[in-house]
N, C-alpha and C positions, 0 to 999 in steps of 0.2 A: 524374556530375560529380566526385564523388571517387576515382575511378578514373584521369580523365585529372588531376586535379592532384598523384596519386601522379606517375602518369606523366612527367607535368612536373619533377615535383623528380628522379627518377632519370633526366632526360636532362642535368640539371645538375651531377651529381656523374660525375665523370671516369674514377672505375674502377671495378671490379666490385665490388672491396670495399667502397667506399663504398655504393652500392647496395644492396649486401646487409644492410649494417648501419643504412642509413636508415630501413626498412621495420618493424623492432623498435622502433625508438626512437622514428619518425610513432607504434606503437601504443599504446607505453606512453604518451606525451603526450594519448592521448585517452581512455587508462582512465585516467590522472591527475584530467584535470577530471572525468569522470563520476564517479568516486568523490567528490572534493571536493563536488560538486553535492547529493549524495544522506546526506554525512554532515553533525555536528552542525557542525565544523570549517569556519574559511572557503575557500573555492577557491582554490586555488593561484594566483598571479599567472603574468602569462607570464614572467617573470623568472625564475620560480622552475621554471616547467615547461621553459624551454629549459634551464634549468642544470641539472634534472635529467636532461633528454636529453643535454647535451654530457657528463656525467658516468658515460652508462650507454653511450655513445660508447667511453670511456675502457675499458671494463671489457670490449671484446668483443674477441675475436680474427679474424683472417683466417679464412676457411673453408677456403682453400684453403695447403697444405703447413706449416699447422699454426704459421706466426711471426705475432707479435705486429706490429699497426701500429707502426710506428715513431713519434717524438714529431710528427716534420713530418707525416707522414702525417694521424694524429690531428686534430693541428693543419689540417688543410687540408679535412678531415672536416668537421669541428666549424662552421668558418666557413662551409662552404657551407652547412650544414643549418641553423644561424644565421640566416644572411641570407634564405636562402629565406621559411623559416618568418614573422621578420619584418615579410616585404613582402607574405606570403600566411597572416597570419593565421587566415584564414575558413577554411584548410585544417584547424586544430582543430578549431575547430566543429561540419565535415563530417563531422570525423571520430568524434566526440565526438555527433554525430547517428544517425550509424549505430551507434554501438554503442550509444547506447539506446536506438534502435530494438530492436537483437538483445535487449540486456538486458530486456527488457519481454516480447517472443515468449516469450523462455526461465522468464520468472516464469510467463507466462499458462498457462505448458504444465506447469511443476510445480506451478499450482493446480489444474489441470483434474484433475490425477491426483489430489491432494489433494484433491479435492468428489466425487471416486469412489470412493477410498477411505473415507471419512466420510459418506457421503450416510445413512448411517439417521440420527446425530444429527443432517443438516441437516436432510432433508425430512421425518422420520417422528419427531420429539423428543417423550418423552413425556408433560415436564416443564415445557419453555421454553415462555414466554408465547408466545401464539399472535392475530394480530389479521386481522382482515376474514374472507374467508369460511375455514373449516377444512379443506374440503370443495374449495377450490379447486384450478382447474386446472393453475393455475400458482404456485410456490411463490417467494419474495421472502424472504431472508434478511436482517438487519442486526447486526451488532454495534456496541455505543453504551458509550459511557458516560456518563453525567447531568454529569461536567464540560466533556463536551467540546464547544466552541465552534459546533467544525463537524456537530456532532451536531444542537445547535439548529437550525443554520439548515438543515438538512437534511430537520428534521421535518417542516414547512409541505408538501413535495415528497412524501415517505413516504405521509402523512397521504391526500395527495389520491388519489396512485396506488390506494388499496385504496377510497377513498371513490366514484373517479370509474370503477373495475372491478371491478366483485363476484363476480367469479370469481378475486380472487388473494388467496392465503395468506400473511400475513406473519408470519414466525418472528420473534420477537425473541429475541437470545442478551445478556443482562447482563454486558458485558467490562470490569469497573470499574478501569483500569489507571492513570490521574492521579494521585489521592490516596484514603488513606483516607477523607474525606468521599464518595468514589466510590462505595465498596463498602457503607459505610453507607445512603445511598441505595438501593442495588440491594437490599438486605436488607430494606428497608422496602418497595419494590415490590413483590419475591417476597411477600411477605407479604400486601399487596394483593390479590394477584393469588389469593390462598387465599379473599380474601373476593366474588371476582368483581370484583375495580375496578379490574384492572391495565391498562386501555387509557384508562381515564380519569385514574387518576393519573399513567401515563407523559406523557402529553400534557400533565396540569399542570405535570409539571416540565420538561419540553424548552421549554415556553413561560414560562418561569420566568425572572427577573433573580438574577443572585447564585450564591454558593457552592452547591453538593448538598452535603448531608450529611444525619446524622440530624437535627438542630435541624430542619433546613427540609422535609427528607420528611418528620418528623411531622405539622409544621404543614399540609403541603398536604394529606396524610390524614386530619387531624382537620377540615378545611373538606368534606372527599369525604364526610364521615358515616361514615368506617369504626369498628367498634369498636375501641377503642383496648387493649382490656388483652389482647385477643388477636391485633390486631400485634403489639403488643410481645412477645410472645409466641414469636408465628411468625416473628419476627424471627432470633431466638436458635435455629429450630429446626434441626435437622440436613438437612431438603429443601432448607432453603432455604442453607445453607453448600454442598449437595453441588451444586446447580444454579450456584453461581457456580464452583467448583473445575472441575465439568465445562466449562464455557465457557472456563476459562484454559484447560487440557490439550486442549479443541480448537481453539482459538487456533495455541496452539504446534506443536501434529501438523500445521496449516497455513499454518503460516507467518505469521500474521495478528497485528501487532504494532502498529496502531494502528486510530485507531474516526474515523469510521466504515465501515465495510467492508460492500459491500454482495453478495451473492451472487443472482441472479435465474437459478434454474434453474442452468444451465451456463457462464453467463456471469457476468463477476466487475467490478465499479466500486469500486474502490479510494479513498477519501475522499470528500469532495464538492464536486464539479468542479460547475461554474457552469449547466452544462445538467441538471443532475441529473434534471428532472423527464423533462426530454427523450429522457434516457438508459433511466430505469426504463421508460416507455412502449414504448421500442421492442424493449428486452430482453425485458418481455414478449410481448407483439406475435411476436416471433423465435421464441420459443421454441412461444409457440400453434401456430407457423405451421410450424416445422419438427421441434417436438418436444423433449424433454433427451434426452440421450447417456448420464447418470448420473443421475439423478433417482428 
């Protein structure tokens, strides 16, 4: 479909230069929006993406014998690619569809090298909390943070996966990246986690109302029965700084800049999309069936 409404618009433009200069400027209009879409910033209006087009119109040259459009020329440029564009919006779109289509192939393929490169701290971590079977077949990776929204509502899904197949391994990696009530949290789990109660206290706090921090990991560790003067303790201690330090620098070696991020085996579920459960079920399921690549 985007193929012929290329086509379309270069049977509208009258010379070859025109043509040739159309085809840069359709692309940059569509890494326009996708960039807008994926940063903090709001999306460019089309006002602002055709002015950018007519203006980067402005800045090319003829390919052939080296002279510059002239101002009519330009001008006559400009209006057709204008009006087209106009009348045939959805051609952003399309276009702005395919390239994050590409853009997404190209993330999945330098994570896939990145979960090959690093597969002993995913699959084999010495250190990171570890829940459901140890021994399982297949391994379920997550990184969280205790502020993070979609962390919660993610857990109820996590939970059941390892509940409802006792042959899967779930690594949990501590990525406390929100706020320092994050990291404090996680520092009070590790801790936990020293006295054997890191899957019960993780769970009190994903099912938790309210800020993470220390005030509230204390609180829900001193309802868990842990002893308290050796959390506090193991809080402070150098495992448990080094096990969160290691989690950011493997973050970053892959690329992994928000939570929750899920890794099952070879395959990778970036936040938490509305089928989640549906999704971790069949990642495993795949991977039972055809095996990991890197694992």
């Amino acid at each position: 479909m985007t193929q012929s409404l290329v086509a379309t618009i270069l049977d509208g433009v009258t010379s070859k230069k025109g043509a040739l200069l159309l085809v840069p400027a359709i692309l940059l209009v569509g890494a326009t929006l996708a960039i807008g879409k994926n940063s903090s910033e709001a999306a460019r209006s089309g006002a602002d993406a055709v002015a950018l087009l007519t203006s980067t119109a402005k800045a090319q040259e003829a390919p052939a014998g080296g002279a510059a459009f002239s101002d009519s020329q330009r001008k006559a440029i400009e209006a057709i690619i204008k009006d087209y564009l106009l009348n045939n919006p959805e051609l952003m779109l399309e276009v702005n569809n395919v390239l994050e289509a590409k853009m997404d192939k190209i993330q999945a393929e330098r994570m896939a090298v990145a979960v090959k490169e690093n597969a002993d701290e995913l699959f084999r971590p010495t250190t990171s909390p570890i829940a459901g079977n140890s021994k399982g077949d297949v391994t379920m990776i997550e990184f969280f943070d205790y502020n993070c929204g979609y962390c919660k509502k993610a857990f109820g899904d996590v939970a059941q996966a390892i509940e409802k197949d006792k042959q899967v391994k779930l690594v949990l990696k501590e990525f406390p990246i929100l706020s320092k009530g994050s990291e404090e949290a996680a520092r009070v789990a590790l801790a936990a986690k020293m006295q054997g109660k890191y899957w019960e206290f993780h769970r009190a706090m994903l099912e938790s109302q309210g800020q993470a921090n220390e005030a509230s990991a204390l609180k829900v560790a001193e309802k868990l029965g842990l002893d308290m003067t050796k959390l506090k303790k193991d809080m402070a201690s150098a495992e448990v700084k080094k096990e969160i330090d290691d989690t950011r620098k493997l973050a970053t070696k892959m690329g992994i800049q928000g939570t929750p991020h899920f890794i099952v085996g070879d395959r990778i579920i970036p936040g938490a999309p509305e089928n989640l459960a549906e999704l971790l079920g069949k990642n495993v399921a795949d991977v039972r069936k055809e095996g990991c690549k890197v694992c």
